[in-house]
C-alpha positions as CSV (number, residue, x, y, z in Angstrom):
1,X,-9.0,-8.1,-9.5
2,X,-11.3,-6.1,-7.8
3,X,-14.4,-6.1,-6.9
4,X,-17.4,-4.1,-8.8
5,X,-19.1,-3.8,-5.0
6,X,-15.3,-2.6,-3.5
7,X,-15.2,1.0,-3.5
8,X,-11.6,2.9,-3.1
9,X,-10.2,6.4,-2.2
10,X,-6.8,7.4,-3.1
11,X,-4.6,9.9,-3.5
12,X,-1.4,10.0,-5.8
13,X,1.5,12.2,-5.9
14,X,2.0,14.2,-8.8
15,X,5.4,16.0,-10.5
16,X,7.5,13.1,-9.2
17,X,9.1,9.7,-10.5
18,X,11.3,8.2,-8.6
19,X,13.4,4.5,-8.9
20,X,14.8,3.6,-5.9
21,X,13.5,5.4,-2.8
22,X,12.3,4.9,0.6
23,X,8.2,5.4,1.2
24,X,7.6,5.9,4.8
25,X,4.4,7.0,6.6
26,X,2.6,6.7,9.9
27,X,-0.8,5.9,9.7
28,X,-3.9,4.8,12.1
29,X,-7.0,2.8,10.8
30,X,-10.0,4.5,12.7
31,X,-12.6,1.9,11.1
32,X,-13.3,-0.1,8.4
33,X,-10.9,-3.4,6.8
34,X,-7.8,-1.6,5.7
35,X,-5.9,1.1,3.8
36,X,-2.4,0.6,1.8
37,X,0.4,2.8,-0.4
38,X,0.8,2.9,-3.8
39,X,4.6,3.0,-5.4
40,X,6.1,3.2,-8.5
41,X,3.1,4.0,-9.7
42,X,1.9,6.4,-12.3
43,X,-0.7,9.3,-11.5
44,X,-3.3,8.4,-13.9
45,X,-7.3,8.1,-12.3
46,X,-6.9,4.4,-13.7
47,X,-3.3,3.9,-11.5
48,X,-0.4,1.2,-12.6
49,X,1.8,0.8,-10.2
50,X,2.3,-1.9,-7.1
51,X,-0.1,-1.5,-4.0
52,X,0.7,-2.8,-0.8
53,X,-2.0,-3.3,1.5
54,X,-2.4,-3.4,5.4
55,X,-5.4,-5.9,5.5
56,X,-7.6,-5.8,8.4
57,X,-10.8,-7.7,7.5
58,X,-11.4,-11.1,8.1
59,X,-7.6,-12.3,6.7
60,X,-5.4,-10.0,8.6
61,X,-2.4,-10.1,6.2
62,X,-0.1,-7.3,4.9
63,X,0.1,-7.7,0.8
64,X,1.1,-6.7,-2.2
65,X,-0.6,-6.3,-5.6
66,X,0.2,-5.4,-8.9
67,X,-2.2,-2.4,-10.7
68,X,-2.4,-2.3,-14.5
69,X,-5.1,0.5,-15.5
70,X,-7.1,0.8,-12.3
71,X,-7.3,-3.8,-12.3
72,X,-5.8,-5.3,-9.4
73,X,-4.2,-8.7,-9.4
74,X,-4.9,-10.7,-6.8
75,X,-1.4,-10.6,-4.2
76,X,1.8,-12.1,-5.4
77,X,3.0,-11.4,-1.9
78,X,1.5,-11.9,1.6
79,X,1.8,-12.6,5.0
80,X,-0.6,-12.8,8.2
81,X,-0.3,-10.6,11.0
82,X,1.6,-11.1,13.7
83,X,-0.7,-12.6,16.7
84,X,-1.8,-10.3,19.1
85,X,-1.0,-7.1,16.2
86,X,-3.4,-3.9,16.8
87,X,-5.1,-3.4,14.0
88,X,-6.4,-0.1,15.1
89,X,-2.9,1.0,16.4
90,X,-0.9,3.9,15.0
91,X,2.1,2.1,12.7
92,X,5.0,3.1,10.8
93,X,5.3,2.2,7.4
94,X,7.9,1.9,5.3
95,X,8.3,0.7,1.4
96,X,11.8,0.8,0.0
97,X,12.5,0.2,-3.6
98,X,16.3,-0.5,-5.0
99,X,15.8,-1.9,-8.8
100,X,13.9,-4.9,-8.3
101,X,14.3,-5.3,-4.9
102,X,11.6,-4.6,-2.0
103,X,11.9,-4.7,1.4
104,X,8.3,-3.2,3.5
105,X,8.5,-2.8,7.0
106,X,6.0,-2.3,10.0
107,X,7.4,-0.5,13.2
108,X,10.5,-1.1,12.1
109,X,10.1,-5.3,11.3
110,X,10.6,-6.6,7.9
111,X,7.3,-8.1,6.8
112,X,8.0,-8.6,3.3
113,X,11.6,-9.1,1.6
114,X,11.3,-9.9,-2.4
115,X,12.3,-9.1,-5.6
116,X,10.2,-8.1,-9.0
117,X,10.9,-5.7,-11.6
118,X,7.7,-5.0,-13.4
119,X,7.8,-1.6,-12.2
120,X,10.8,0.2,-12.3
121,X,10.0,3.6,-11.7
122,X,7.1,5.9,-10.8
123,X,5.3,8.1,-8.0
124,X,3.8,7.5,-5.0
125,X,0.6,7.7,-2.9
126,X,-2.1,6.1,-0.1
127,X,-5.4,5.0,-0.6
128,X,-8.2,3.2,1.4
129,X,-11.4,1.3,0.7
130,X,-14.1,-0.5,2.0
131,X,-16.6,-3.1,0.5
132,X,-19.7,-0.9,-0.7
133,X,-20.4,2.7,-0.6
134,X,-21.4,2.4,2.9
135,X,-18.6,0.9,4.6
136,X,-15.3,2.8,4.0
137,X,-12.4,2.7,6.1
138,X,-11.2,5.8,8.0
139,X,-7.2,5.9,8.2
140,X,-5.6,9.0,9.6
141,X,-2.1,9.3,7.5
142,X,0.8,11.3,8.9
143,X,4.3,12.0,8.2
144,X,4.3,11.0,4.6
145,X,8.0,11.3,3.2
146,X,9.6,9.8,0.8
147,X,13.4,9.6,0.1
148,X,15.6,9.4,-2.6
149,X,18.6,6.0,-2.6
């Protein structure tokens, strides 16, 4: 769950639901521990949906969540960086959805390979955060597309 003290930004996609898509985006941490992309989520200020997370504080792990009325789980999925990985580095992401199967990729490597169905359809979007009000992250996102399958 999150932290009272953890402050996010995010933005969400409206007008669109999708169930099986691609989610790709480039995108470069400028400071701060990390930023992530929502999918098959809904666009409500208190979000649903599954958050993965590019996870550059003390951890350095790629994850995923579950969100249930702005309340995140703790991961159900995770994996460290690879040694010697820029965190600070511009990277293409890439979630892709078909049913209850998720494969996320960094520059083009499978990082993650699973399956879960709680969500089966929804929207899209990006967020960052930091752990006060004081220390945000800065993440420059470009090339945000997403894909029908």
């Amino acid at each position: 769950m999150l932290s009272p003290a953890r402050s996010q930004s995010s933005l969400v996609v409206t007008g669109g639901s999708w169930e099986d898509f691609i989610f790709q985006t480039t995108a470069a941490l400028v400071s701060g521990n990390g930023y992530g992309m929502y999918y098959r989520c809904d666009s409500n200020p208190h979000i649903t949906g599954y958050s993965f997370q590019f996870d550059a504080g003390p951890d350095k792990k790629f994850a995923v969540s579950k969100v249930v009325a702005g309340n995140e789980s703790s991961p159900f999925q995770s994996v460290k960086m690879p040694a010697g990985f820029r965190v600070n580095g511009q990277h293409n992401l890439s979630v892709s959805v078909q049913g209850g199967h998720h494969i996320i990729k960094v520059d083009g490597g499978t990082m993650m390979d699973f399956h879960d169905s709680q969500f089966s359809s929804g929207t899209v979007g990006l967020r960052s955060w930091g752990n006060n009000s004081k220390v945000k992250s800065t993440v420059n996102f470009t090339e945000f597309k997403v894909i029908q399958q």
